[in-house]
C-alpha positions in Angstrom: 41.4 45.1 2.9 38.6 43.1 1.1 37.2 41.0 4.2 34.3 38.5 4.0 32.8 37.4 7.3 30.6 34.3 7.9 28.5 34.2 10.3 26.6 37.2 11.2 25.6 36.5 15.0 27.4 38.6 18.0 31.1 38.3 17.0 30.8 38.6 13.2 28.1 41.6 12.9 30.5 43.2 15.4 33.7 42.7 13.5 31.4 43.5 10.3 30.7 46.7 11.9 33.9 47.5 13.6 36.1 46.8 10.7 33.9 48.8 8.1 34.0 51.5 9.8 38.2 51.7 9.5 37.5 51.6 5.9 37.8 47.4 5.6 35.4 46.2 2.4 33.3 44.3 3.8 30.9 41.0 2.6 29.2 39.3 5.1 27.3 36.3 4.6 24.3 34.3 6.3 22.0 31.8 5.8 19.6 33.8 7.6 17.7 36.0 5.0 16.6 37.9 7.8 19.6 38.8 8.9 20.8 39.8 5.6 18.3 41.9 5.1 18.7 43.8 8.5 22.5 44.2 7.4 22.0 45.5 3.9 19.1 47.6 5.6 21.7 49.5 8.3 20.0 47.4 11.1 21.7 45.6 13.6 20.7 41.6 14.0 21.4 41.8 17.6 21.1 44.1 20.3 24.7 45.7 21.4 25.1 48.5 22.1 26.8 51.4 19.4 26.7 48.6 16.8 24.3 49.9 14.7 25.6 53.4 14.2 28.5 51.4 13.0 26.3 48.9 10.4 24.7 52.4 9.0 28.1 54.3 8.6 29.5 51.2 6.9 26.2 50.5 4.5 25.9 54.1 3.5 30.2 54.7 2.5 29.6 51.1 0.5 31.8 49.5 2.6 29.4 46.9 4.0 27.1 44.6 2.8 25.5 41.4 3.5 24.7 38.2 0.8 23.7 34.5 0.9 26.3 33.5 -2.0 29.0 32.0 -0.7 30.5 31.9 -3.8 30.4 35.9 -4.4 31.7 36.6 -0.7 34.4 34.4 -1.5 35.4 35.5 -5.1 35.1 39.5 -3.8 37.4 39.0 -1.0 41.1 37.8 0.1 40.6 37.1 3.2 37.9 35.4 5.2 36.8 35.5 8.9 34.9 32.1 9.9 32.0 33.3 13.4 29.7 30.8 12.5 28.1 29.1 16.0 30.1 26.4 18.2 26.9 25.4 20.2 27.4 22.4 23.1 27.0 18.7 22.0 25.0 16.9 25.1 28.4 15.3 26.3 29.8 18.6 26.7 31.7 18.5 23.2 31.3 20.7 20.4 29.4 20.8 17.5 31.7 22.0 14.8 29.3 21.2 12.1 28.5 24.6 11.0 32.3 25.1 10.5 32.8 22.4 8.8 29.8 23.0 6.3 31.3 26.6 5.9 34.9 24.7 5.3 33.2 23.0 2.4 31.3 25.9 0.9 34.3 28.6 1.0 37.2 24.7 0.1 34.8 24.7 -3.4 35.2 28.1 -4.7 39.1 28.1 -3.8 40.1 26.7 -6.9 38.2 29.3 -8.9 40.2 31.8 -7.3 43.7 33.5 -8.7 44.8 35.2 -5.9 45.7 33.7 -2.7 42.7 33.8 -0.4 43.3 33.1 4.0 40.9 31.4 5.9 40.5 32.6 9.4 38.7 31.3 12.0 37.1 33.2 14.7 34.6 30.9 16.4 35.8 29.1 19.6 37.3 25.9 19.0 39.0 23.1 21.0 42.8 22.6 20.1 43.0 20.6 17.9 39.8 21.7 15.1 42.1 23.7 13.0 44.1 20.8 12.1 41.7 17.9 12.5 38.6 19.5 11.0 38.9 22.8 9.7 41.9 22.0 7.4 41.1 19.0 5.8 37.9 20.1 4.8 39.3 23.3 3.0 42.3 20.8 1.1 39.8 18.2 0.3 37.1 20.3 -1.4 39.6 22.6 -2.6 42.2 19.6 -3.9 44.9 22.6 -2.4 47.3 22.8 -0.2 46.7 24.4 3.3 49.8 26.7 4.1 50.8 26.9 0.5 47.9 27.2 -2.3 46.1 29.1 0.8 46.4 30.2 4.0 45.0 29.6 7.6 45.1 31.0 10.7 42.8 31.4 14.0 42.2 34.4 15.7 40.5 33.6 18.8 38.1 36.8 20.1 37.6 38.4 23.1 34.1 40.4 23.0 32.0 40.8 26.0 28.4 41.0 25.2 26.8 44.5 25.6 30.4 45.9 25.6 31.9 44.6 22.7 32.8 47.3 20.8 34.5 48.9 23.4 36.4 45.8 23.6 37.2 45.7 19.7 38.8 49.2 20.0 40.2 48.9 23.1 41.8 45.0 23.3 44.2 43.7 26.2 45.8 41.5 23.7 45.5 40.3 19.8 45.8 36.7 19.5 47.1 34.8 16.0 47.5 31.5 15.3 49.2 30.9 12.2 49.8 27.6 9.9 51.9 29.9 7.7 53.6 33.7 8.4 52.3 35.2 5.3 48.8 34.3 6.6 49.8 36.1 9.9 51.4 38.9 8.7 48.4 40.2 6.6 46.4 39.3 10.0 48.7 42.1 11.9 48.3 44.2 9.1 44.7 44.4 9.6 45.2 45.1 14.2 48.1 47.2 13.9 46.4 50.2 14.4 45.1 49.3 17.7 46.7 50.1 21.0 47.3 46.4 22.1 50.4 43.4 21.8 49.6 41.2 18.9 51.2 38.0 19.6 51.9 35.6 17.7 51.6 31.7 18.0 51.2 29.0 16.6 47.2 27.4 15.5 47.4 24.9 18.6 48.3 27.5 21.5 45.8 30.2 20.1 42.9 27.7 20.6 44.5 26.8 23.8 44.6 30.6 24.9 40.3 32.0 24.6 40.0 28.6 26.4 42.1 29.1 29.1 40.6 33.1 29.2 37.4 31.6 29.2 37.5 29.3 31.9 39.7 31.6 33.7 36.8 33.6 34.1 34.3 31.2 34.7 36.3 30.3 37.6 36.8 33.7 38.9 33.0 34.0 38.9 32.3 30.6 41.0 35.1 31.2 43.2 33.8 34.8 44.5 30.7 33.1 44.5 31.5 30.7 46.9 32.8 33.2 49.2 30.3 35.0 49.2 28.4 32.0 50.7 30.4 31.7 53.2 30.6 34.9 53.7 27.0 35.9 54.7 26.8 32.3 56.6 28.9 34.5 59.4 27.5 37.8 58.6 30.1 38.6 56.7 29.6 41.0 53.7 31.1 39.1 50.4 31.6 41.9 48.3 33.4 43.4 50.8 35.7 40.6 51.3 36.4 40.1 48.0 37.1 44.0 47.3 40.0 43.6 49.6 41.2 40.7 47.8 40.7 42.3 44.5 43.0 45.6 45.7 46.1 43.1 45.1 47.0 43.4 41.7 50.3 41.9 41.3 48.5 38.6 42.1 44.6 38.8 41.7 44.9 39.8 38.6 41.6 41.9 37.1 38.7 41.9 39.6 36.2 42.3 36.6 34.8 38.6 37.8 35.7 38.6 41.0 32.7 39.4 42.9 29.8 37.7 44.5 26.8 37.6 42.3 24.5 35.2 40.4 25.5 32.0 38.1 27.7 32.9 34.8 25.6 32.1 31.3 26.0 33.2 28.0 27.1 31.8 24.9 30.8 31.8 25.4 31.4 30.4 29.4 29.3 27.4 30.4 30.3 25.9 26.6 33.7 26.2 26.5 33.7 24.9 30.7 32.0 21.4 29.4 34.1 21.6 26.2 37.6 21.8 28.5 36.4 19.3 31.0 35.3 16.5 28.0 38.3 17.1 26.5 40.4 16.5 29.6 38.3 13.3 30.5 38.9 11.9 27.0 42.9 12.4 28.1 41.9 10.8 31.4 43.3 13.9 33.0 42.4 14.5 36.9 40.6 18.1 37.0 38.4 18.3 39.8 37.9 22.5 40.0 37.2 22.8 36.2 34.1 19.4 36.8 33.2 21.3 39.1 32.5 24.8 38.2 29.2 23.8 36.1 27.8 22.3 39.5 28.7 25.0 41.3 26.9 27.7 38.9 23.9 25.5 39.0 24.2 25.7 42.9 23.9 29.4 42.2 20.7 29.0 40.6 19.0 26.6 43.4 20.3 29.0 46.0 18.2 32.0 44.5 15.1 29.7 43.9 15.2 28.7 47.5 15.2 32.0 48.6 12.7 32.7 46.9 10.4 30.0 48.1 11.7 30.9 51.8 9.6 34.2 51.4 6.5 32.4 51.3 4.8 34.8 48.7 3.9 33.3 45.3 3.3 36.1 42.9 6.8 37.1 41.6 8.9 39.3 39.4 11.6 38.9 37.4 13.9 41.6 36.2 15.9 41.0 33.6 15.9 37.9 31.1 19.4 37.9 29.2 22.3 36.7 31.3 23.6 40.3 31.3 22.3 43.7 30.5 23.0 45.5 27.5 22.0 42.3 25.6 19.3 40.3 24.3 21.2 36.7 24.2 19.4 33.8 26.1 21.5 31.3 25.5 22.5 29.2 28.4 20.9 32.3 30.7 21.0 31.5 34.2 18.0 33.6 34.6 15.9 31.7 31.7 16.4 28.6 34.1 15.5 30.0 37.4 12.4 31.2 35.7 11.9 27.5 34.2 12.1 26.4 38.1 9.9 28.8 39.0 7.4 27.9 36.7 7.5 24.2 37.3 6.8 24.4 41.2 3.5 27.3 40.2 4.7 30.5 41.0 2.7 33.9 39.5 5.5 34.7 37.2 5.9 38.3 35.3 9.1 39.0 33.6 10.8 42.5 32.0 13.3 42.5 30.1 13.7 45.9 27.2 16.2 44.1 25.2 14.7 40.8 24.9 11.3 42.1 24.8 12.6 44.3 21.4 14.5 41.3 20.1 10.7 39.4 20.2 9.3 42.0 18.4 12.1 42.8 15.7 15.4 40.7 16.4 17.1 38.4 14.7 16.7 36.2 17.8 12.7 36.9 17.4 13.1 32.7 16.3 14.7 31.3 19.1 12.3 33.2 21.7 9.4 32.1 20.3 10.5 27.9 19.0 12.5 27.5 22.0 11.3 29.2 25.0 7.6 30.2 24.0 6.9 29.2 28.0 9.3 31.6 29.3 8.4 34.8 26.9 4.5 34.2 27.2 5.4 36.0 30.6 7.1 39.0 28.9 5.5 42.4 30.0 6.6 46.0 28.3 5.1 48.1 31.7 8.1 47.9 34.6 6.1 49.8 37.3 3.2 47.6 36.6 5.1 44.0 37.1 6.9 45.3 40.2 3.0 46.6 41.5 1.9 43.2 40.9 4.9 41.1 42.6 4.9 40.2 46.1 8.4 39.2 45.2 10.8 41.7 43.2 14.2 39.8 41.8 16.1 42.2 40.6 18.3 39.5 37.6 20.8 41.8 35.6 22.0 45.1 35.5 20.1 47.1 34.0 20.2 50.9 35.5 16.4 51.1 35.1 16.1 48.8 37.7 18.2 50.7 40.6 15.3 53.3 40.9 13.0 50.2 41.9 15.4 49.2 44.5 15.1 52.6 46.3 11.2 52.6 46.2 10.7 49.4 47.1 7.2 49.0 49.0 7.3 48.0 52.5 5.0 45.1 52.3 7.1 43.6 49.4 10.1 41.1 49.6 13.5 41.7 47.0 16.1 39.1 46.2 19.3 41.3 44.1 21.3 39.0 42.2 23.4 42.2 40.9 24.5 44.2 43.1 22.4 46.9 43.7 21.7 47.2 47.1 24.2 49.3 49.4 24.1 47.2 52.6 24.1 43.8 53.5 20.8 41.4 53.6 17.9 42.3 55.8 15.1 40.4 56.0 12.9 42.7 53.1 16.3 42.8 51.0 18.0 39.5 50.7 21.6 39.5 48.5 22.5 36.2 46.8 26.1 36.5 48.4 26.2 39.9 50.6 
């Protein structure tokens, strides 16, 4: 199928990369020249792992490539797949400009085509931005009619940063939202080689569904979070608490979330928290646990900043960068901020991170480091063994494996706060756990 994607960030040079390599012609299209050229070039604009074998196989057969035109994406393909950004507003709402500008761009050349063309949208959006936003832009650029000159249809993702393309082969569920069956049925055609239900519903309840996912998860992470707290108040091990409760799967559901650890970030969970609880305070609908889950996380943070500062030493490494390993994405990390606090009250700070050090150097996310956090990556060091040597204070932030070895040859005279998971045992006082 002849596929155009827009938006070439984590979930649309993943689809790209995934779909082109089942055989799907694929355009995608930017208004990053950078990452064009990293596309067309075989080279992946983020780090994830596996992608970029994918970008290559996909660039070399012909079945991949990258352009600014709109207007040629548009004209070369029938169908195409919306992933440009959905960042937070500062009430908590969401931008949905870039959509909207791409809903202008793709509503002009519409007329020009003789073939039906579907719009899809792929980005997270609140219920209600396919039909308040997304459609009227296409019909009033376009002079069409959505549903019958061309099609819509959302089809929410579920990609997990640094694991994604496990996650595109391997789905629990393919979600559709559909303003009109023929625009769903070519959707199915495209998932129906994949092992997983595709389901069916309509535009509204799709939204509805990565939302509820999303904040699903969110709260999984706070709630084990706050046990874990409790937990080690009484000298009780969290993780081994919450491994019991995890063992009943009829109704715990997946224990992927469900264990104590540091504050959730990304791109995806703190956004689409504030989104959920604006929207429901617009409705004047009472939702205590979802206003609070962003208080909460941010408890998380001030929890491993105190114990930091309880150690008394002030020359301090940090770990991991990224709000997970496997991944170069800073956006909204939890980790970016404790290093902001720590850096406000005059710690020695030294941080090492391999994925955002190599997205400085040569990402597409080079931009962002440097405009938006120059303060935080000034402190960026390539040499592991030599930040740990110079630390009093070792905080071991994600999960990288490179950073298990440091746990076992930890110096005696040196103090370690694990935000992960690494450590076997429960807190000593060298050691210290975040919830264990």
């Amino acid at each position: 199928m002849r596929i155009s994607i827009f938006g070439l960030g984590y979930v649309g040079a993943v689809c790209a990369g995934c779909l082109s390599a089942r055989g799907h012609q694929i355009v995608g299209v930017d208004i990053s020249a950078l990452k064009i050229d990293l596309i067309n070039s075989g080279k992946s604009p983020i780090v994830e792992p596996g992608l970029e074998a994918l970008l290559q196989k996909g660039v070399a057969s012909g079945n991949l490539r990258g352009t600014l035109n709109v207007r040629e994406a548009v004209m070369a393909t029938d169908i195409s797949f919306l992933a440009p950004p959905t960042p937070s507003k500062r009430n908590g709402d969401l931008d949905v400009s870039y959509i909207e500008e791409v809903c202008q761009q793709i509503g002009k050349v519409l007329p020009e085509k003789a073939t039906r063309h579907t719009v899809v949208v792929r980005s997270t959006v609140l219920p209600g931005t396919l039909r308040g936003v997304v459609i009227p832009t296409l019909e009033k650029y376009s002079g069409l009619k959505a549903g019958k000159d061309f099609g819509v249809a959302v089809n929410p993702e579920f990609l997990r940063e640094s694991t994604a393309i496990k996650d595109y082969d391997f789905p629990a569920m393919t979600v559709i939202g559909e303003l009109d069956s023929t625009s769903g049925d070519l959707l199915e055609a495209i998932y129906s080689e994949l092992d997983a239900p595709i389901i069916r519903k309509s535009i509204e309840v799709a939204e509805m569904i990565k939302y509820t996912c999303n904040v699903w998860h969110a709260a999984k992470v706070t709630f084990a979070n706050e046990i874990g707290n409790i937990a080690m108040a009484v000298g009780v091990d969290g993780r081994e608490v919450m491994d019991v409760i995890c063992q009943d799967h009829k109704l715990n559901l997946s224990k992927y979330y469900m264990k104590p650890g540091f504050a959730f970030g990304g791109s995806c969970l703190p956004k689409d928290v504030r989104a959920l609880a604006y929207r429901a305070n617009q409705l004047d609908v009472d939702s205590p646990l979802l206003n609070s889950l962003m208080r909460s996380n941010s408890g998380q943070v001030q929890k491993a900043f105190n114990i930091i500062a309880g150690f008394d030493k002030r020359k301090v490494a940090l770990l991991g960068l990224s709000f997970k390993a496997g991944t170069d994405d800073l956006r909204e990390s939890p980790l970016v901020e404790l290093a902001e606090m720590l850096i406000g009250k005059g710690f020695d700070l030294q941080i090492y991170d391999r994925n955002v050090e190599y997205a400085r150097v040569h990402g597409a996310n080079r931009e962002y480091i440097e405009s938006k956090i120059p303060h935080v990556s000034s402190l960026l060091r390539t040499d592991l063994e030599q930040v740990v040597a110079d630390a009093d204070v070792i905080v071991l932030g994600n999960g990288d494996e490179l950073f298990a070895a440091v746990v076992e040859k930890l110096a005696p005279e040196k103090k370690m706060l694990d935000l992960v998971g690494f450590m076997r045992h429960t807190s000593t006082e060298q050691l210290v756990g975040i919830g264990w």
